[in-house]
N, C-alpha and C positions, 0 to 999 in steps of 0.2 A: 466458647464461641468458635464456631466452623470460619475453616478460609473461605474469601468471598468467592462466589459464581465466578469463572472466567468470564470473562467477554468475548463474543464474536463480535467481528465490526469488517467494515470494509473502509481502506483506508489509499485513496485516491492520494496516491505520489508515484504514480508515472511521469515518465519525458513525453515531449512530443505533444499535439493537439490533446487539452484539458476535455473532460467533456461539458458540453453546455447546462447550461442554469435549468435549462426544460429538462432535459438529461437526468441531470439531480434528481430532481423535481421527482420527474415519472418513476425513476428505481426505488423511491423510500416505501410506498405501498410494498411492490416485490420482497422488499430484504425483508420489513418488519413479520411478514407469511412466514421467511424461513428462517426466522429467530436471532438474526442480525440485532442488537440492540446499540450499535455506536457508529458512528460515521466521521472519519479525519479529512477535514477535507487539505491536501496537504499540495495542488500538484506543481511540479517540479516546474511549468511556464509561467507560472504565476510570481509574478517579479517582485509585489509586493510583501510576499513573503520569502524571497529569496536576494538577487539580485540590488534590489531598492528596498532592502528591509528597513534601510534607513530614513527612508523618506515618505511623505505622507499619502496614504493610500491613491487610486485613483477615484475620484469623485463617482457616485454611485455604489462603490464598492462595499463598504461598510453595512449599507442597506439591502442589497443583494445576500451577504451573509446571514443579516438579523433577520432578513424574511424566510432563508435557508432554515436557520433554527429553530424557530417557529414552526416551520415543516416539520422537521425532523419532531422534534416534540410533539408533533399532532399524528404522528407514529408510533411514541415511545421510543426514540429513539433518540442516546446522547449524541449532540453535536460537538466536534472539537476539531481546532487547527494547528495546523506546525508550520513551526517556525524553523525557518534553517537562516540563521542569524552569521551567512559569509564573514570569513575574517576576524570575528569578535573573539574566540580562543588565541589569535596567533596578536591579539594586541587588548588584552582584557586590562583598559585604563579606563580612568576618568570620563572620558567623551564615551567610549565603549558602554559605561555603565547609563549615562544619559541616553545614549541614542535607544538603548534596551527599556529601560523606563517609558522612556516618552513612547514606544510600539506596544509594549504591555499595557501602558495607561488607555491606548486604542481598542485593543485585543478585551478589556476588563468591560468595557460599556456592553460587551455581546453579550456577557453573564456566560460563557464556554461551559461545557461541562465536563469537558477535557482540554489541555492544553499541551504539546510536543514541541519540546527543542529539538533539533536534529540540527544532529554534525554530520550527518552522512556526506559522502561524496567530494569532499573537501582533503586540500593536504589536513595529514595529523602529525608527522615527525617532526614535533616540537617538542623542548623537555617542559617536563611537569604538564603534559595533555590533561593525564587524568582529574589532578588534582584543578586545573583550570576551570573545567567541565566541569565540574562537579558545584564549584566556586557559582560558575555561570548558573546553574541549576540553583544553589542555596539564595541567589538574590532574586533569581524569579519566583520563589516561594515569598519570601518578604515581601514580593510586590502584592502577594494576594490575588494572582489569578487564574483564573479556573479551579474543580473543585477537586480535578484528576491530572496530577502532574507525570509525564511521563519523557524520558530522552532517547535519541538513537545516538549511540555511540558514532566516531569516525569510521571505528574497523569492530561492524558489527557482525562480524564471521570470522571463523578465522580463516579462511578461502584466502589461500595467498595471492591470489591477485588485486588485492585489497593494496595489499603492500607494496605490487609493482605500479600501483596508477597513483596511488596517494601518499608513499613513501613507505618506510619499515617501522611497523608499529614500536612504540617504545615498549623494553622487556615489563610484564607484569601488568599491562595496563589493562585489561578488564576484570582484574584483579582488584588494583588497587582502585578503578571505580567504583568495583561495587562499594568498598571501604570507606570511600569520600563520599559518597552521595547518600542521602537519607532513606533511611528503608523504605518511606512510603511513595518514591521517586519507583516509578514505573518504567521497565530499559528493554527497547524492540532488540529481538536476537533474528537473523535471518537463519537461520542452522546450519549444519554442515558448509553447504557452500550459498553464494548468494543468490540464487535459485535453487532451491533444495527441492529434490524430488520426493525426499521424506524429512522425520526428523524422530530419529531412534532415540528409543527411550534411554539409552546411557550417553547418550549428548547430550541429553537435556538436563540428566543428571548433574552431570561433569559442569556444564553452564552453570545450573543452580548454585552447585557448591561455591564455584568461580565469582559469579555476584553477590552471593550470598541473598538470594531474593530468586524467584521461578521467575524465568526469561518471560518477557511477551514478542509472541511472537508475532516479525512482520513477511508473511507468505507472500514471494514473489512470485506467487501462480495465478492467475492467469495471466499475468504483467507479458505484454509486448512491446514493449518502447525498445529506444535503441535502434541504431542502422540494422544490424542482424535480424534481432528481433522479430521487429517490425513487420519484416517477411511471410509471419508465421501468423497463424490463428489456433489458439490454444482452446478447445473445445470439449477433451477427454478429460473426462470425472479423476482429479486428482485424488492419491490416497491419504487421504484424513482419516484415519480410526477416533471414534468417539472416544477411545481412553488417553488421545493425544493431550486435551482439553483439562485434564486430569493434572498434567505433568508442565502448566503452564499458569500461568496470569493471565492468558487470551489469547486470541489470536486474529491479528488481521488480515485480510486478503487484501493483495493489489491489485486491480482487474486489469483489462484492456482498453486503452483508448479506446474500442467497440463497447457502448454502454450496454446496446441488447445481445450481444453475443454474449456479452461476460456473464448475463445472469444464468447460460445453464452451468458453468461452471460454480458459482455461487450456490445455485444449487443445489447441486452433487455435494459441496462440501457444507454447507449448512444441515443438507440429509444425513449424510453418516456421521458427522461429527454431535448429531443428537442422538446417535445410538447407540446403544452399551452394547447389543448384541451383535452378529455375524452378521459384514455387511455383503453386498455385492461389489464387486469394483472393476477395472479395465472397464471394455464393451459395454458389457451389462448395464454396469451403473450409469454411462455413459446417455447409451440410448434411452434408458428411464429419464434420466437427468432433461435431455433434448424433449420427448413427450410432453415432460408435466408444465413445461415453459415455453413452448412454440405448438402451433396449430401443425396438424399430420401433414400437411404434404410439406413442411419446411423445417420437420423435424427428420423429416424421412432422410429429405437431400444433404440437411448439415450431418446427418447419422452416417451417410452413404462418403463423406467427402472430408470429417474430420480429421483422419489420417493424414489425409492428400494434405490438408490445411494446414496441420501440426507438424507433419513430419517433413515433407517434401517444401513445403511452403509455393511463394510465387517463382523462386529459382528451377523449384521441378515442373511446374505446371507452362507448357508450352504454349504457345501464341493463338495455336486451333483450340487447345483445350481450352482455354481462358476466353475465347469467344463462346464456346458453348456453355460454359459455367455462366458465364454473365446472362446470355439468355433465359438461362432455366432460373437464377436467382431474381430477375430483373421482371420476370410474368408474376412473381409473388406479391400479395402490397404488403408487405411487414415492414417497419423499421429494421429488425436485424436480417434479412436478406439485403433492403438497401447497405446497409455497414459492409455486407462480402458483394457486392458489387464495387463499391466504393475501391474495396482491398485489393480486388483481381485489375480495378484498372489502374493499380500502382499511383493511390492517392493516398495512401496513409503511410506514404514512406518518411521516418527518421531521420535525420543528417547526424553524424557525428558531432556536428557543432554546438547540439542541444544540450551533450551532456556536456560541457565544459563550459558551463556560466556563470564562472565565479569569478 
């Protein structure tokens, strides 16, 4: 019996403004086109999976997911959510164990077809993390739900800034995770660093051997969230080689709070990453990527201007310049020319206080 197919998925856990329910909605046609088959929907404002994980969803919410699903399956496409269960490692008792029951007992009515704990983004310099985590991991399987269990460690890179925001990882710990946790527990690796520009075939290795399981990965490309971020509009065809996919369990993309911008990147990477052969990339792919998902004359301007977007962002683009951008963006009727108007009038900015909502 061969290993199973990776998965491609897009897996929505940004900061900052979630995208809307119509949003969803309209992207599942798109992804299913470019062979996306999973969808997390995980994002980081969403309280009732974060913040109030303990407490009972907001009214409507439940049915908004279960009509999500339903979507998504009328694509072929898995739906799954994470959980980032605040606090529950740094005091894994009794009440700990009810309040996680009685969310999964919630979580269990959706029929999921994946399910994600994340400890991301949280202190981790606690002793015995690993083994905790892993504890937390073995009673959400007892609970029986979903059918794809998967976790994101605390310090899922070794990117040492990992260790200056959320403390000094304890020695051996993604080590003895992978040791503690069941083989068929699924574990997001961001690579190299926690926006990796690539992710070379001997870190992945190195990874593997380390969990003892092929990483899954969670690609923080096109992800803009964050005060800095936020700034920028990430538009140029990331490099995915199709033998990445080879040397993994899968891989999700994070997009951009911009739903329609994020799909030429989506794009670009769902294109080369089904390819064995020599792909195109920088520019090239780029521009291709912009064509097959926007109409010409607003593939032409995000082609002519994604540099400016990515690289320079709203910091380099001056006050005359950003009156005529809005112009020329603002004569188009597209959705993703509305999104870079939106951007250049400094309405999709961040606050630092997003990320610390624990």
């Amino acid at each position: 019996m061969g290993k199973p197919q990776p998965v491609l998925g897009v897996i929505e856990g940004f900061y900052g403004e979630p995208w809307s329910w119509e949003e969803r909605h309209a992207s599942l046609g798109f992804l299913a086109d470019r062979g996306f088959s999973e969808y997390l929907y995980a994002p980081k404002g969403e309280g009732s999976l974060r913040r109030k994980w303990r407490e009972p969803p907001p009214p409507g919410q439940a049915q908004s997911w279960a009509d999500f699903r339903e979507a998504c399956r009328g694509n072929a496409i898995g739906f799954g959510v994470g959980l980032t269960p605040l606090g529950l490692h740094e005091t894994w008792d009794h009440q700990g164990r009810v309040d996680l029951a009685r969310r999964l007992g919630l979580l269990a009515d959706l029929k999921l077809d994946s399910l994600a704990i994340l400890f991301d983004d949280m202190p981790g310099n606690f002793p015995e993390l690993a083994r905790t985590q892993a504890e937390i991991l073995s009673f959400v399987a007892d609970c029986g739900v979903g059918a794809r269990l998967i976790m994101c460690p605390t310090y899922y890179s070794d990117a040492e800034v990992l260790d200056k925001v959320f403390g000094r990882r304890p020695p051996g710990y993604l080590e003895e995770l992978g040791k503690a946790l069941d083989p068929e527990v699924e574990v997001f690796w961001t690579g190299p660093e926690v926006c990796s520009k690539n992710y070379p075939a001997d870190h992945l290795a190195q990874v593997t051997a380390r969990l003892g399981r092929r990483p899954l990965v969670w690609d923080n490309y096109p992800v803009n969230d964050g005060p800095r971020m936020c700034r920028r509009l990430h538009l140029g065809a990331p490099d995915r080689p199709g033998a990445l996919r080879e040397a993994v369990a899968g891989i999700f993309l994070n997009p951009m709070n911009q739903s329609y911008l994020s799909r030429a990147v989506l794009d670009a990477a769902g294109n080369s990453l089904a390819s064995a052969g020599p792909q195109t990339s920088g520019s090239a792919a780029t521009s291709a990527a912009l064509h097959r998902v926007f109409p010409t004359a607003l593939a032409a301007l995000l082609y002519r201007d994604y540099r400016l977007f990515g690289e320079q962002g709203l910091d380099g683009i001056g006050p005359e310049a950003s009156r005529a951008l809005i112009g020329e963006y603002r004569a188009l009727d597209h959705p993703a020319a509305r999104e870079v108007v939106h951007w250049l009038e400094g309405k999709s900015v961040v606050s630092a206080e997003v990320l610390t909502d624990s």
